[in-house]
LUMTORGU-608674 format. One line per field, with one value per residue (C-alpha): residue number from 0; x, y, z; residue in three letters. Coordinates in Angstrom, 1 decimal. Layout:
<rs>
seq	c(NUM|...)
x	c(X|...)
y	c(Y|...)
z	c(Z|...)
type	c(ala|...)
</rs>
This chain:
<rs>
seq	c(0|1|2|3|4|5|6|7|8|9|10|11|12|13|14|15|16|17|18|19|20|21|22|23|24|25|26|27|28|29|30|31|32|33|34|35|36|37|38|39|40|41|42|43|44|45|46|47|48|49|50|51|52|53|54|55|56|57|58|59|60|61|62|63|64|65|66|67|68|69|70|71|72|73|74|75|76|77|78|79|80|81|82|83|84|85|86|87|88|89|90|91|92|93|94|95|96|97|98|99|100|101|102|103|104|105|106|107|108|109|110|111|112)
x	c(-10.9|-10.9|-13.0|-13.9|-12.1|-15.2|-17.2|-15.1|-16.8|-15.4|-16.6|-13.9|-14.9|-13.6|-11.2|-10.0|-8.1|-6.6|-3.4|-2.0|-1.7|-1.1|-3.8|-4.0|-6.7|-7.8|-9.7|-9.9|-11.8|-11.5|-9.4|-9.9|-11.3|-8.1|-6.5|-7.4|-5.9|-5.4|-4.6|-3.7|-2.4|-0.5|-0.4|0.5|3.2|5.3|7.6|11.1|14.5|17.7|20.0|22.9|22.5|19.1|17.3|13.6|11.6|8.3|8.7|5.5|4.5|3.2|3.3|1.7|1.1|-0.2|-0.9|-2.3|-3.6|-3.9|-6.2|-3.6|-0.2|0.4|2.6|3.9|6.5|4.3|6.5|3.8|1.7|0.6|-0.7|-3.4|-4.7|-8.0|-9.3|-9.7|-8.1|-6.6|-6.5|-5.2|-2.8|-1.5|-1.4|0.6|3.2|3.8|4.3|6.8|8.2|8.8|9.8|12.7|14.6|17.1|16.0|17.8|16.3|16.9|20.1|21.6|20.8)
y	c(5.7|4.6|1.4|0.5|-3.2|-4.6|-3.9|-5.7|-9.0|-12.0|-12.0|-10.1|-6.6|-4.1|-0.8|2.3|5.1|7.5|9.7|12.2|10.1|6.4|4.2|1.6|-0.4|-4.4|-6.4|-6.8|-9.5|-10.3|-13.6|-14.0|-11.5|-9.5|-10.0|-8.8|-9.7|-7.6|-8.3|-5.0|-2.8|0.0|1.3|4.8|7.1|8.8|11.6|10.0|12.0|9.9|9.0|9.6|12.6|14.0|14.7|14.6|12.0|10.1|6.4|3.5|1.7|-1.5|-3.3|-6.1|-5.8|-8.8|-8.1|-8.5|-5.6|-6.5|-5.1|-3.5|-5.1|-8.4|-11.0|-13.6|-14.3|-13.2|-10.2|-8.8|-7.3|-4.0|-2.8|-0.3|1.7|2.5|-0.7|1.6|0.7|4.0|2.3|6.2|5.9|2.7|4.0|6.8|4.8|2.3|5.3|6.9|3.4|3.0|6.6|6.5|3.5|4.0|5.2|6.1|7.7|6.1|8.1|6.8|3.3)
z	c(3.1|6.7|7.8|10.9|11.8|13.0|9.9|7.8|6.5|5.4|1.8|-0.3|-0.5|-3.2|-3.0|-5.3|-4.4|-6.1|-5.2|-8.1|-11.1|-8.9|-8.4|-5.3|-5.8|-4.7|-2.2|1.3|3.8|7.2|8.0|11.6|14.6|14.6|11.3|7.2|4.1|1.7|-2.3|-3.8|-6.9|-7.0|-10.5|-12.2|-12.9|-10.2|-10.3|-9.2|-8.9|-10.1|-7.5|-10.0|-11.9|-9.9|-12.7|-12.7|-14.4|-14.6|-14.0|-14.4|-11.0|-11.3|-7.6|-6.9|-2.7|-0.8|3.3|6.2|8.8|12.3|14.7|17.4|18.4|16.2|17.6|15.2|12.2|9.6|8.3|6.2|9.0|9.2|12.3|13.2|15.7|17.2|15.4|12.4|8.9|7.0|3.4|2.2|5.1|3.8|0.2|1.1|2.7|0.3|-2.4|0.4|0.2|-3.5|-3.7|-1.0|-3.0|-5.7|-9.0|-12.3|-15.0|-18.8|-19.4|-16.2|-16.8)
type	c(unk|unk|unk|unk|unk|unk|unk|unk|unk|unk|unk|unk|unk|unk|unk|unk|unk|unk|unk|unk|unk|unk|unk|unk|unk|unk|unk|unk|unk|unk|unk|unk|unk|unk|unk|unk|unk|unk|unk|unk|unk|unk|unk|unk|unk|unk|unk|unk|unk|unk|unk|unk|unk|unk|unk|unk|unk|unk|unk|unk|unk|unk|unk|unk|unk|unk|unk|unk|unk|unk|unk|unk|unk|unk|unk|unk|unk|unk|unk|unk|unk|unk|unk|unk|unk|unk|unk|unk|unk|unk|unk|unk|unk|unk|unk|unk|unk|unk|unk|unk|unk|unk|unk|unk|unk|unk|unk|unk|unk|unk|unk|unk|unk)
</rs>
């Protein structure tokens, strides 16, 4: 789902997307000219590989992800900003990444634990 920056309004407007069996799903509204807040989910089950014995096994997501998305270069502290191009917002870009994100930490499966 890609939205244009500019079209964004400032009432909260929902999202849902789905990716295999996780769901990201929240609200989004525009803060200022060049910045959005997001309030998110990302629920589901996600195939996860132990870091000790490399087994395979399903593991429950439940992330609560609160952010901002800046139209271009942001220059501030804030250190949850995400950036995007073209003044376009790639919500299934976004999505993707944070599942990249929880699945490149460490992980044990049950028997491991």
């Amino acid at each position: 789902m890609k939205i244009e920056f500019r079209k964004i309004p400032y009432q909260e407007s929902p999202f849902s997307i789905t990716h295999k069996k996780i769901l990201f799903e929240g609200s989004f509204k525009r803060d200022s000219s060049r910045l959005v807040s997001v309030n998110s989910l990302l629920s589901g089950q996600m195939s996860l590989q132990c870091d000790r014995c490399g087994e395979d096994f399903i593991q429950n997501i439940h992330e609560a992800l609160v952010f901002k998305v800046s139209d271009g270069d942001f220059s501030g502290e804030d250190m949850d900003i995400i950036e995007c191009e073209n003044s376009i917002i790639d919500f299934d870009e976004i999505a993707l990444s944070e599942i990249e994100a929880i699945r490149s930490d460490y992980h044990y499966c049950d028997t491991c634990k």
